[in-house]
C-alpha positions in Angstrom: -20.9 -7.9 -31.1 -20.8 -4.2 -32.2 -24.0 -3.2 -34.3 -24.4 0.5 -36.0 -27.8 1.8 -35.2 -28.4 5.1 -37.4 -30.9 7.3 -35.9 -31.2 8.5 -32.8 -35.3 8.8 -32.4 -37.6 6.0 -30.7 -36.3 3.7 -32.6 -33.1 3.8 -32.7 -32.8 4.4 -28.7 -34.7 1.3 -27.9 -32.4 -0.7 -30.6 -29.5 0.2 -28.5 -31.2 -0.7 -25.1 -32.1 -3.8 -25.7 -29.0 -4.7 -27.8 -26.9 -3.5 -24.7 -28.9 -5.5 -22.1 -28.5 -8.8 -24.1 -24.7 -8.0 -24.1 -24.3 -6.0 -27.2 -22.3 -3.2 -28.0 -24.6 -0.6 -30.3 -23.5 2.4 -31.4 -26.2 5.5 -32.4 -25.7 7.4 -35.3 -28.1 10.6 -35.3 -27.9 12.8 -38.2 -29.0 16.2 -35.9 -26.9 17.7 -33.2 -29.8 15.9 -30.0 -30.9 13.0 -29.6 -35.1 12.9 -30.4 -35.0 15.7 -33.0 -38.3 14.5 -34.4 -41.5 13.1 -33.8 -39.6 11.1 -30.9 -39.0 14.4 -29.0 -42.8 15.3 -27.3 -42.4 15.6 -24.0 -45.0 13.8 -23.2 -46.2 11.2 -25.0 -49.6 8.5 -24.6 -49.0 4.5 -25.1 -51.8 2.6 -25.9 -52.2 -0.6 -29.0 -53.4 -0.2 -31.8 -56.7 -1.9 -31.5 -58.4 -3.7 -34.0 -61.8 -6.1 -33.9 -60.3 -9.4 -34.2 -57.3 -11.5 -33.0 -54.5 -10.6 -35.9 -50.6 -10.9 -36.3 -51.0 -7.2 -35.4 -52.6 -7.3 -32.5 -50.6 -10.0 -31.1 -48.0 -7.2 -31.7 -49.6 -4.5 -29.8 -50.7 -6.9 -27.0 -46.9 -7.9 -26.5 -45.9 -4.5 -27.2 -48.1 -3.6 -24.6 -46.5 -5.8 -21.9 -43.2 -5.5 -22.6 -43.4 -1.7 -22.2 -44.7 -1.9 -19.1 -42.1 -3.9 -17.9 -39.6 -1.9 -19.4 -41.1 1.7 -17.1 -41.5 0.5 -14.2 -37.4 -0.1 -14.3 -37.3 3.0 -15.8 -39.9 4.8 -13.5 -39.9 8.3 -12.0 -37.0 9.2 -14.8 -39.1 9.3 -18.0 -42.1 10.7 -16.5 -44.1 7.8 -16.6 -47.9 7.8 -15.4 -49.7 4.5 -15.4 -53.0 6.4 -15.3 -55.3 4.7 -17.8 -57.0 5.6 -20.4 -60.8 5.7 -21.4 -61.4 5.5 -25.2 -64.5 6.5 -25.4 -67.7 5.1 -27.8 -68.1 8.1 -30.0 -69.3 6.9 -33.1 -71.2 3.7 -34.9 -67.7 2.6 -35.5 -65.9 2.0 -32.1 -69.2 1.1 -30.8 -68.6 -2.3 -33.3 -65.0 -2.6 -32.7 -64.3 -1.9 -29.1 -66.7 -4.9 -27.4 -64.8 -7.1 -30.2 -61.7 -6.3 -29.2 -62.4 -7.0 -25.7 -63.9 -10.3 -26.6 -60.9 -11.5 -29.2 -57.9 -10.1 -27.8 -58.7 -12.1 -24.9 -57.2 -9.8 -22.2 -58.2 -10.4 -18.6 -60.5 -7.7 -16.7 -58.5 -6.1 -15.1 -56.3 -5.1 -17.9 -59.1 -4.6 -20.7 -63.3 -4.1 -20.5 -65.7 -1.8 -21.6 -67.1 0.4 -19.1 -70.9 2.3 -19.2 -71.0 6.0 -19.3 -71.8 5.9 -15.3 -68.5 4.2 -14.7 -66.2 5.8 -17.3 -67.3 9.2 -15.6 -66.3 7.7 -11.8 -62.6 6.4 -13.5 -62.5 9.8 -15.5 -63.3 12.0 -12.7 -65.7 14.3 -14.9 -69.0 13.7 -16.1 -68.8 11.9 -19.6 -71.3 10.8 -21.5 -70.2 7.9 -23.3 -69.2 4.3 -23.0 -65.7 3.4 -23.0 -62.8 0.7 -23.9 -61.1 1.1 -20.6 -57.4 0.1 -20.5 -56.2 0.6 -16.9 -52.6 0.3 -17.3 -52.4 2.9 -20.2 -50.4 6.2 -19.9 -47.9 8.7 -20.6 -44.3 8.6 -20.8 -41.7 11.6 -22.1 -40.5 10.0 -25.5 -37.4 12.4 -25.1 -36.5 11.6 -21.5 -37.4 7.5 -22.1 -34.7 8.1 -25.6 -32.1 9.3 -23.2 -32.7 6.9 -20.6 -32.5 3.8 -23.3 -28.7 5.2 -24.9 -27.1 5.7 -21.2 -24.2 4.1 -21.3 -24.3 3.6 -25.3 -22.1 5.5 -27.6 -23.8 8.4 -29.5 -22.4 9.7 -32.2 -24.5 13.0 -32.6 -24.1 15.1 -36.0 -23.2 12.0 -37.9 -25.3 9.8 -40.9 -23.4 7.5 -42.5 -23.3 8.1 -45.9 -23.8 3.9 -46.8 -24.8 0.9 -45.6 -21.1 -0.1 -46.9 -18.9 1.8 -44.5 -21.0 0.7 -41.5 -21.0 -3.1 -42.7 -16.7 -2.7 -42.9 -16.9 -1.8 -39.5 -20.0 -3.6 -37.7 -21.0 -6.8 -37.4 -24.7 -5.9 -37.9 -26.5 -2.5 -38.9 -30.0 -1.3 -38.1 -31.5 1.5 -40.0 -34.4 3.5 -37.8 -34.3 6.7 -39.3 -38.0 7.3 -39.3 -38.4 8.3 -43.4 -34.8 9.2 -44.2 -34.4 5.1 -44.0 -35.5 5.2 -47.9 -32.2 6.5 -48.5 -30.6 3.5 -47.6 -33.1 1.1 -48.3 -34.7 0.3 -51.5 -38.7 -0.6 -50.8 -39.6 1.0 -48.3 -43.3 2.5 -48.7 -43.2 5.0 -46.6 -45.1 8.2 -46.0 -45.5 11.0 -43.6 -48.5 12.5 -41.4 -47.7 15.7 -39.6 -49.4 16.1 -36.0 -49.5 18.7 -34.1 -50.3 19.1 -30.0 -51.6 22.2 -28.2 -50.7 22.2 -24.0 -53.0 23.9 -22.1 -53.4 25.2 -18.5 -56.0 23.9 -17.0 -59.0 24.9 -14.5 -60.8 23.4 -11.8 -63.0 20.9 -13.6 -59.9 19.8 -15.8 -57.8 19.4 -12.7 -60.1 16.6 -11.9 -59.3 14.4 -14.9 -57.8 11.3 -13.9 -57.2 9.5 -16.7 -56.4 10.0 -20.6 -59.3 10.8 -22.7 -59.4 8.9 -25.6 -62.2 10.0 -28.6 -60.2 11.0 -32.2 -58.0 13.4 -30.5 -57.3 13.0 -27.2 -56.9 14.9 -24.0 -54.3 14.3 -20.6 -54.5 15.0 -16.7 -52.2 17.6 -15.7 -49.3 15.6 -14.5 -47.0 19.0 -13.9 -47.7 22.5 -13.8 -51.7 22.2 -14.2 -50.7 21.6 -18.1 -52.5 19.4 -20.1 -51.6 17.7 -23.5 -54.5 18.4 -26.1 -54.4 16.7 -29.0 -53.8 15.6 -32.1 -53.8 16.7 -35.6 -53.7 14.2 -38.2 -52.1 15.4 -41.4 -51.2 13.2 -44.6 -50.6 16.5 -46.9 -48.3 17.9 -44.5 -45.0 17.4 -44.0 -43.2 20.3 -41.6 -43.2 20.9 -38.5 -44.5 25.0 -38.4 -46.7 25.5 -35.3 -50.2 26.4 -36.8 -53.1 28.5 -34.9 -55.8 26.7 -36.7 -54.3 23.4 -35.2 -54.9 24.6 -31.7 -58.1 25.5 -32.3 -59.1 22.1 -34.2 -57.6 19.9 -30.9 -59.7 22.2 -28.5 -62.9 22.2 -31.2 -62.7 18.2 -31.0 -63.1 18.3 -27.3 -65.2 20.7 -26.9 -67.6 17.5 -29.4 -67.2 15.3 -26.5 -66.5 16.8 -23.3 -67.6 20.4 -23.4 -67.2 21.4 -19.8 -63.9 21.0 -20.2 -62.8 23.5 -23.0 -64.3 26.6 -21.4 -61.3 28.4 -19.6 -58.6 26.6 -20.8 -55.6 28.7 -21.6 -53.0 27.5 -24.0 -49.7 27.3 -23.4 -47.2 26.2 -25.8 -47.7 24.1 -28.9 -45.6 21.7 -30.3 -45.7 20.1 -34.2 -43.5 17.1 -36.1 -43.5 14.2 -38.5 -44.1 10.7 -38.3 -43.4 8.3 -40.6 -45.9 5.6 -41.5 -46.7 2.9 -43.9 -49.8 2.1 -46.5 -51.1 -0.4 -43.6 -50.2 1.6 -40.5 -48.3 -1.5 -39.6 -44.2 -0.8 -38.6 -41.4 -2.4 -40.6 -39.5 -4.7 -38.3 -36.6 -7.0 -39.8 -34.1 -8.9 -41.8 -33.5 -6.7 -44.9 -33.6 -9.3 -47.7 -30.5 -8.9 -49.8 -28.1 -7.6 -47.2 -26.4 -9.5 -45.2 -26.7 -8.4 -41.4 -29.1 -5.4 -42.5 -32.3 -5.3 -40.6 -34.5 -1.8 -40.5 -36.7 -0.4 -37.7 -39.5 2.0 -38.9 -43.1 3.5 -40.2 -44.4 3.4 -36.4 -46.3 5.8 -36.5 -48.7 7.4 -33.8 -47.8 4.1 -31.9 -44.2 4.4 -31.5 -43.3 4.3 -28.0 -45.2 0.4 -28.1 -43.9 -0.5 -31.5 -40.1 1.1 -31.3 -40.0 -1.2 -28.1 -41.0 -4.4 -29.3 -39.2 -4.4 -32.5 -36.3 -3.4 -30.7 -36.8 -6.7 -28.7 -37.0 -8.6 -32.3 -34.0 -7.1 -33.6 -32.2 -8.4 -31.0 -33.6 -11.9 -30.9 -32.2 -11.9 -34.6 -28.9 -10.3 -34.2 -28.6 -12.3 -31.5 -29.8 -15.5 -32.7 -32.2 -16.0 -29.3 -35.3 -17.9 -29.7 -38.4 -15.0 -31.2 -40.0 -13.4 -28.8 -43.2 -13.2 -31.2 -44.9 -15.8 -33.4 -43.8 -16.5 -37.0 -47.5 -14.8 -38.4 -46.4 -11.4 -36.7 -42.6 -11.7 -37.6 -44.2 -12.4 -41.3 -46.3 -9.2 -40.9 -43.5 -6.9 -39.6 -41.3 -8.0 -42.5 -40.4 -5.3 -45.4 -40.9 -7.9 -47.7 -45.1 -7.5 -47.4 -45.2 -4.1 -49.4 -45.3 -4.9 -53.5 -43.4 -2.9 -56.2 -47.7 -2.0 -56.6 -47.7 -0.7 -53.4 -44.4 1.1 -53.6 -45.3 3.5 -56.6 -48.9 4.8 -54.7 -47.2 5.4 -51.3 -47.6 9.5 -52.4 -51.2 8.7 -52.0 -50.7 8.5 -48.0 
């Protein structure tokens, strides 16, 4: 079975690994002259779900999401620079001092995998002193979204400097198309509420105190161990109105001004680095578009995942497949319902500039 996959980010990559494990034979089609042009292209990248209070469709996404990628980096290891360090989301406000001990009571997770830690112990798993309780998620980390793209299209055809100017051509040719183009996947789909949040990260060189962080630090913006080079990843901005990918001062000084809030031992010394900005593409519920594209034969889309995206590319990439491939779902029908395009109203369309 040949199936087009246009875009060559996230996505798209993990499309074409999974489809070529199950026996497919995909075939990227990426628009720009490298693979991970975009928002997929950080070098270094966090994973964690997106957490909500309760037991939802969503978070049974995240939660398998959340498995399968682990599974999927440790065959991968050493090669995409992952680092199963963990990661300490800390109790910062009224707000995630409601949600977090929900979440650890609905989704249900065991111990060691999930649990809220005091300020005494986050400080021991964190290495620094820290103030706060946590959500403490063990098995979180970093990965390189642009070495983990090239690892998941080895030994997949790439066709770089190439977009398909239809759905028609590809359909001639294929015997299924996916469309995981991050925004430019409105040009081939009608209904797609989509929008855009730039973000930008600042990389710092760290001192002593910072060289004792052992985890990721998780409070609104977020802050990494130095995993090469005594560089750590600081960040990151959150920007609906913005849609380029210019490197801005006041951005660096925003990430380091939101640690400084929470950890302010930390800041003092620091010396920045390099910088690096892009786009995501997101939806009006922060929930990706995964599936059948009603209408089109053999059409299914990939996309809007947002600031979760090395989770959600993976596990939609595994859906994909179980419907190209006719397999049995590898998620329950209230999540597959969730995922589907067909949840966003001609209502919903027309304010997507609101985003």
């Amino acid at each position: 079975m040949k199936v087009a996959v246009i875009g060559g980010g996230l996505a798209g990559c993990a499309a074409a690994y999974i489809l070529k494990k199950a026996g497919a034979e995909p075939v990227v089609f990426e628009s720009s002259s490298t693979l991970a042009s975009g928002a997929s292209g950080n070098e270094l990248g966090m994973y964690n779900p997106r957490f909500s209070a309760q037991r939802t469709p969503q978070s049974d996404f995240f939660s398998a999401a959340f498995s399968k990628a682990l599974r999927v980096f440790r065959e991968l290891g050493d090669s995409i620079d992952w680092h199963a360090c963990g990661a300490l989301h800390l109790v910062v406000d009224e707000k995630k001092a409601q949600r977090y001990p929900q979440t650890v009571e609905n989704w249900g997770w065991e111990r060691e995998h999930m649990r809220m830690v005091d300020a005494r112990e986050a400080s021991e798993i964190a290495g620094v002193p820290l103030d706060y309780e946590a959500l403490y998620l063990p098995e979180a980390g970093v990965v390189s979204p642009r070495k983990l793209c090239g690892r998941y299209v080895e030994g997949v055809e790439v066709r770089l400097d190439k977009r398909p100017e239809s759905l028609e051509v590809l359909r001639d040719n294929f015997d299924a198309v996916i469309v995981a183009c991050g925004y430019n996947a409105g040009t081939y789909l009608d209904g797609l509420a989509l929008g855009q949040v730039r973000g930008q990260v600042t990389q710092v060189r760290g001192h002593d105190l910072s060289s004792a962080v052992r985890c990721n630090l998780c409070y609104g913006g977020y802050f990494t161990p130095a995993f090469e080079d005594g560089v750590h990843v600081v960040g990151a901005t959150f920007q609906r109105w913005l849609n380029h990918s210019d490197i801005l001062e006041e951005d660096d000084r925003d990430n380091l001004n939101k640690l400084a809030a929470v950890v302010p031992g930390l800041v003092s010394g620091l010396e920045i680095v390099g910088q690096r900005a892009s786009v995501r593409t997101t939806t009006k519920d922060h929930f990706p578009v995964v599936g059948r594209v009603d209408g089109l034969e053999n059409v299914y889309v990939s996309c809007g995942h947002g600031s979760h995206g090395i989770l959600s590319s993976l596990m939609g990439a595994q859906l994909l497949c179980d419907m190209i491939c006719d397999a049995p779902r590898s998620l329950p029908r209230p999540t597959i319902e969730a995922l589907s395009l067909s949840r966003f109203t001609q209502r919903e369309q027309t304010s997507i500039n609101r985003l």
